[in-house]
N, C-alpha and C positions, 0 to 999 in steps of 0.2 A: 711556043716559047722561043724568045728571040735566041740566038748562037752567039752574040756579040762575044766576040773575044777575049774583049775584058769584066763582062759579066757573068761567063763562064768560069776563069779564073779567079775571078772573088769567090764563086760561088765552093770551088772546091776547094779552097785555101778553110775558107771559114767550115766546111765539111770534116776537115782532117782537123781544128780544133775543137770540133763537138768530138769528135774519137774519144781526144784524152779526157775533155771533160766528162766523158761518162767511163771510161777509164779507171779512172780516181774515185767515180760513185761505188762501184763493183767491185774492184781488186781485193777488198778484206771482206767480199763476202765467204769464200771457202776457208778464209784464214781465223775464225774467231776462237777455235778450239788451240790452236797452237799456242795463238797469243794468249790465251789466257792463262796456258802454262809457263811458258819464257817467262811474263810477267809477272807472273802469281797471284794473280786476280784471284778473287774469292769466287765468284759466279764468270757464267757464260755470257751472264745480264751486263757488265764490266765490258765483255768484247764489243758487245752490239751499242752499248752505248756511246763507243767513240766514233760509230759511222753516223751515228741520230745526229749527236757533236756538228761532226762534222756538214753533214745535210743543214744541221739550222745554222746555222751559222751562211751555208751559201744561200738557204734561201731568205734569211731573215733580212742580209743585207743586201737583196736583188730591188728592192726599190731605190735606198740611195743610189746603184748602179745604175738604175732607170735612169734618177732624173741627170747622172752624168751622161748617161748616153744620147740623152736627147738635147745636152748643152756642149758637148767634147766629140772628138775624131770616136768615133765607135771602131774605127778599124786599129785606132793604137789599145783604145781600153782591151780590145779582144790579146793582143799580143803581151802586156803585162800582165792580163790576167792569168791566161797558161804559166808563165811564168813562175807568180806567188804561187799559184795552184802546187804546181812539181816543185817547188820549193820546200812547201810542207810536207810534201809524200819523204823526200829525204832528209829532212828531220825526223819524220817517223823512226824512215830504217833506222838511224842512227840511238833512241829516244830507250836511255834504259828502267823507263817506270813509267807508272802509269797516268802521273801527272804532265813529265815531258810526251808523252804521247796525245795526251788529250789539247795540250797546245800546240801540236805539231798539224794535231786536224782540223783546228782549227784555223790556221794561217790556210791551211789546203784552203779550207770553204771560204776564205775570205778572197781568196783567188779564184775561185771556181764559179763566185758569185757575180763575177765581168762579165761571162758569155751571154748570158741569155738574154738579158736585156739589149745589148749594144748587136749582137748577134741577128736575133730575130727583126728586130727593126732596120738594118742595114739592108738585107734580105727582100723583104718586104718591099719595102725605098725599091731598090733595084728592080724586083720581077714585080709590079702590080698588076700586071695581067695573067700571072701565071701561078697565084702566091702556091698553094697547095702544092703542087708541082713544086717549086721552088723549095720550100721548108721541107718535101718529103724527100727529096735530091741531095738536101744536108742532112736527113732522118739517114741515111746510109752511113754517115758518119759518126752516131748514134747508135748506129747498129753494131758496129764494128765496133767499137769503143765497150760497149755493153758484152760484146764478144768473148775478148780479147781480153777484159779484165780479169774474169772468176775462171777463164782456162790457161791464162800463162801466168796468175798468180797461183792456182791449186797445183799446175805442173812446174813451176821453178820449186817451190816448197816441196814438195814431193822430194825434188830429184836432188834438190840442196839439205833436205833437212833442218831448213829454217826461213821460217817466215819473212825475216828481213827481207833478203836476197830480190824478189821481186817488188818488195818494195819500195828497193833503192836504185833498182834498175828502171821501175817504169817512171821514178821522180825526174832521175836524169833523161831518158828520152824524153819528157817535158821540153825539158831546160831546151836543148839542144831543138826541139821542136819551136819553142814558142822564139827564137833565136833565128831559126830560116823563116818563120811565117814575120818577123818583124825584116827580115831582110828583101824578101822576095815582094811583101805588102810594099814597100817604099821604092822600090826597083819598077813596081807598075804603075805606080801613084801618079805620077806625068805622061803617063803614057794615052791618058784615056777622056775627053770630055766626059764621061760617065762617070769616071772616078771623083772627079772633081764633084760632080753632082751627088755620090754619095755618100761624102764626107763632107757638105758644106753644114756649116752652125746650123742644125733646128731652131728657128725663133722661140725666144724665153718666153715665160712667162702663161703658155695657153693652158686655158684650164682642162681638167683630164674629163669631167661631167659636170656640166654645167646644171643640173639640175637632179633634186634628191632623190627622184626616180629613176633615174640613169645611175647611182651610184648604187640603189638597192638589187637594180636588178645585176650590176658586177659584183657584189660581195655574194649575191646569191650564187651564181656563174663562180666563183672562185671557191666557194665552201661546197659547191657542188665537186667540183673536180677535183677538191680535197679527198673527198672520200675515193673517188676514184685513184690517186695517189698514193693511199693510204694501203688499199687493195692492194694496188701492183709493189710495191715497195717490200708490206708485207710478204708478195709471194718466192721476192730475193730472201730476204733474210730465214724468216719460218721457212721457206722450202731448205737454205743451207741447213739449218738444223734437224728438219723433217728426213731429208735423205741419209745425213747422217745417225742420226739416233736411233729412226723406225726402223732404217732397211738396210742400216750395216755400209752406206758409200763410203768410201774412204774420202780426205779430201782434193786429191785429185781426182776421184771422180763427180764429187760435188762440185766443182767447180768447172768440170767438162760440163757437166749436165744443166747449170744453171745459164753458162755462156748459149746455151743451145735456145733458150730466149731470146736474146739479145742478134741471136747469128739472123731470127726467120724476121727482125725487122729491118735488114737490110734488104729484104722482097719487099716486104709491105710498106715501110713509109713511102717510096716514090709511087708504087701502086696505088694503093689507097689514098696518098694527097694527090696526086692526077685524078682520079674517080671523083672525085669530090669535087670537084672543082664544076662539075655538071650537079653539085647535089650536098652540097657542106654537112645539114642536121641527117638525112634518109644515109647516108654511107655511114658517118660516123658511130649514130645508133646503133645500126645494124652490127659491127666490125665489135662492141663492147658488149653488145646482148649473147653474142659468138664466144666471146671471153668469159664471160660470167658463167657460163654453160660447164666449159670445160675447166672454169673454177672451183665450181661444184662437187664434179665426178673425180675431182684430182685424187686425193685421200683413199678413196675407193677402187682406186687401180692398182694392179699387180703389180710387182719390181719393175718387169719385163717391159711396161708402158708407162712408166711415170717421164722417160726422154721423150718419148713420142709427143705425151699428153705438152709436155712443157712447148713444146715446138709448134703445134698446134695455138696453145696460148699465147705466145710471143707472137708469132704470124697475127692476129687477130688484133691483142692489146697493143702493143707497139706499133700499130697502123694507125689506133686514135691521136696520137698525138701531134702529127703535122698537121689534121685535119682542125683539131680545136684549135692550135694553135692560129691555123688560116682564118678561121671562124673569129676569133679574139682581135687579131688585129685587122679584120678589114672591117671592121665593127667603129673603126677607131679615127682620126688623122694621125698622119705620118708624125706630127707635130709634139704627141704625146706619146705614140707606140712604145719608147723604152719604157719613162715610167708604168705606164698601162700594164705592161708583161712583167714589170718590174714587182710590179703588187699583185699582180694575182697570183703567179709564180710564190711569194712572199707566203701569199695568206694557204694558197695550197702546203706550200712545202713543209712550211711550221705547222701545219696541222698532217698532212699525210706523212713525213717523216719520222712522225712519233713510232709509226710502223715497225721500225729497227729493233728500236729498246723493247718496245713493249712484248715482240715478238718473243724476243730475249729472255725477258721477264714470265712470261708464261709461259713459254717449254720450262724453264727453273724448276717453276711450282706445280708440273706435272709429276715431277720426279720420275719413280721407277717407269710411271706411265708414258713416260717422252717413247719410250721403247716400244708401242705399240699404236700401229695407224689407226684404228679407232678413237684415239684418244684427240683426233684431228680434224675430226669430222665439223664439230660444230664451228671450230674455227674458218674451214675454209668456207662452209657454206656462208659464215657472218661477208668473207668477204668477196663472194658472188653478189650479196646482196648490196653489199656497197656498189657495187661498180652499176648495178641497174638503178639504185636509187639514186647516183649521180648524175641519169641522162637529162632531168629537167635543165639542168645547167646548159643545155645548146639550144631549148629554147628563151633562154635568158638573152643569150649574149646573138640569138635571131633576133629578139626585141630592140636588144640596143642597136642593130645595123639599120633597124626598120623603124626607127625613133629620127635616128643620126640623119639618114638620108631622106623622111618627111620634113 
């Protein structure tokens, strides 16, 4: 993969705004039980419901972001979008009910819904010989973000005694973030024939599938990795709940334990999007049937291994995602990539997000039974099987590469 200078420095600019956007996904995962007393929500179902909020809302509106990103600067759209994003996070902190709160995460998701489309396609554009590599290079950024959310919001809470506190801290390091990446983005901008190349206008107008076979087999590919979404989503929220309820975590250590996902995909996505790159559908597979495994046995392990187990799982599932994503857009032309990521993104998120609330919603109606790991079992096995049931989905989007370039 080339070293160019200036494709190295896009590449980590845009690295450190996947951070906070997964940042903003995680931070109220250890936080539900607080809030729901500050706020005086009735249920727990009430806390998980402002992250689902928030999640559809980002990925509902990732298409219209598509098709801006494939007609506008994808490098300004990335820099407003941090923006609105940390915008919302501090109107949370500030948000004394639970109606200004449920608007507050929303503004987030409507900011958080910039990246991925304008992101991933910029990306692409740039490294097409190396994509995997390339997306799994900004997967550390992602790692770190996923990190970094659920252990320095479980540990400000902790040490403050209120949930706000990290809430209004990580909105501002936003701002202040999305503030040098629009400073430092314009300071390189003339710097580079490169740059110039990966901010010129994508031509309007090209169609995204030109024929109704090609569109069955991506809603196929996209409801397949729904499921797979829905799995992993689930195992943030249900696990917050699971460590607390079953096994007595407090929420700092809920929130240590859950960033311990998020920490082993800072190994695996550039690992595993390099492997792949000799092997896109045989790695990917492989990396999710690994996660399913130790989805399964989770429930069933002692106190003493449920960090271990989670660390294992991350390592594995958080490796899929630079790979499918590689797989999706070289499937594609450059011409259409945002919208493309824009909708499938879309149709995954509104469906695997549902994960949150509903997780929410059935620890509730376990009641006394939330308190004991058996009571978990059949849930996590459901979502082992998710995650094997959505591997047709990489032979889907193997067809359309193999369509595209017939």
């Amino acid at each position: 993969m080339s070293t160019s200078p200036h494709r190295v420095r896009t590449l980590w600019l845009i690295g450190v705004l996947h951070a906070f956007t997964h940042v903003y996904h995680v931070a109220l995962l250890p936080l539900y039980l607080p809030m729901q007393r500050d706020l005086k929500l009735a249920s727990v179902e009430q806390s998980t419901l402002l992250l689902t909020a928030l999640m559809l809302v980002y990925y509902g509106l990732s298409y219209p972001l598509g098709i801006l990103a494939d007609r506008y600067s994808r490098r300004k759209l990335l820099g407003w979008g941090l923006f609105i994003n940390a915008l919302g996070f501090v109107g949370l902190a500030f948000a004394p009910s639970f109606s200004l709160a449920l608007i507050s995460v929303v503004v987030a998701g409507i900011g958080g819904s910039f990246f991925h489309p304008a992101a991933t396609a910029l990306v692409v554009r740039i490294y097409p010989e190396a994509t995997g590599k390339a997306l799994g290079l900004i997967g550390i950024g992602a790692g770190v973000g996923f990190f970094v959310g659920p252990l320095y919001a479980g540990w400000r809470a902790t040490q403050t005694g209120e949930w706000r506190t990290p809430v209004l801290e990580l909105g501002f390091a936003g701002i202040v973030t999305a503030a040098a990446f629009a400073w430092l983005a314009e300071e390189s901008a003339g710097e580079s024939p490169m740059t110039k190349a990966s901010e010129q206008t994508p031509p309007r107008g090209a169609v995204l599938f030109p024929t109704s076979a090609l569109w069955l087999l991506f809603f196929a590919a996209a409801v397949a990795f729904a499921l797979r979404d829905f799995a992993g989503h689930s195992m943030g929220s249900l696990g917050s709940l699971f460590l607390q309820k079953a096994h007595g975590f407090t929420v700092k250590e809920a929130g240590t334990a859950l960033s311990v996902i998020f920490l082993m995909g800072i190994v695996s996505n550039p690992l595993f999007g390099h492997l792949s790159d000799q092997g896109r559908t045989r790695w990917t597979a492989g990396v999710m049937l690994a996660a399913a495994v130790v989805v399964a046995a989770y429930p069933h392990l002692p106190r003493g291994w449920l960090v271990v187990a989670l660390a294992v799982y991350g390592f594995f599932f958080m490796g899929c995602y630079p790979m499918v994503e590689a797989a999706l857009m070289e499937a594609v032309p450059d011409a259409v990539r945002g919208r493309v990521f824009g909708l499938f993104i879309t149709v995954g998120g509104l469906l695997g997000n549902l994960a949150h609330w509903l997780a929410g919603r059935w620890v509730e109606r376990l009641g006394m039974g939330a308190g004991e790991p058996t009571s978990y079992y059949g849930f996590y096995l459901l979502l082992a099987a998710l995650l094997v049931v959505s591997l047709p989905g990489l032979l889907c989007l193997r067809e359309i590469k193999r369509r595209k370039l017939g």
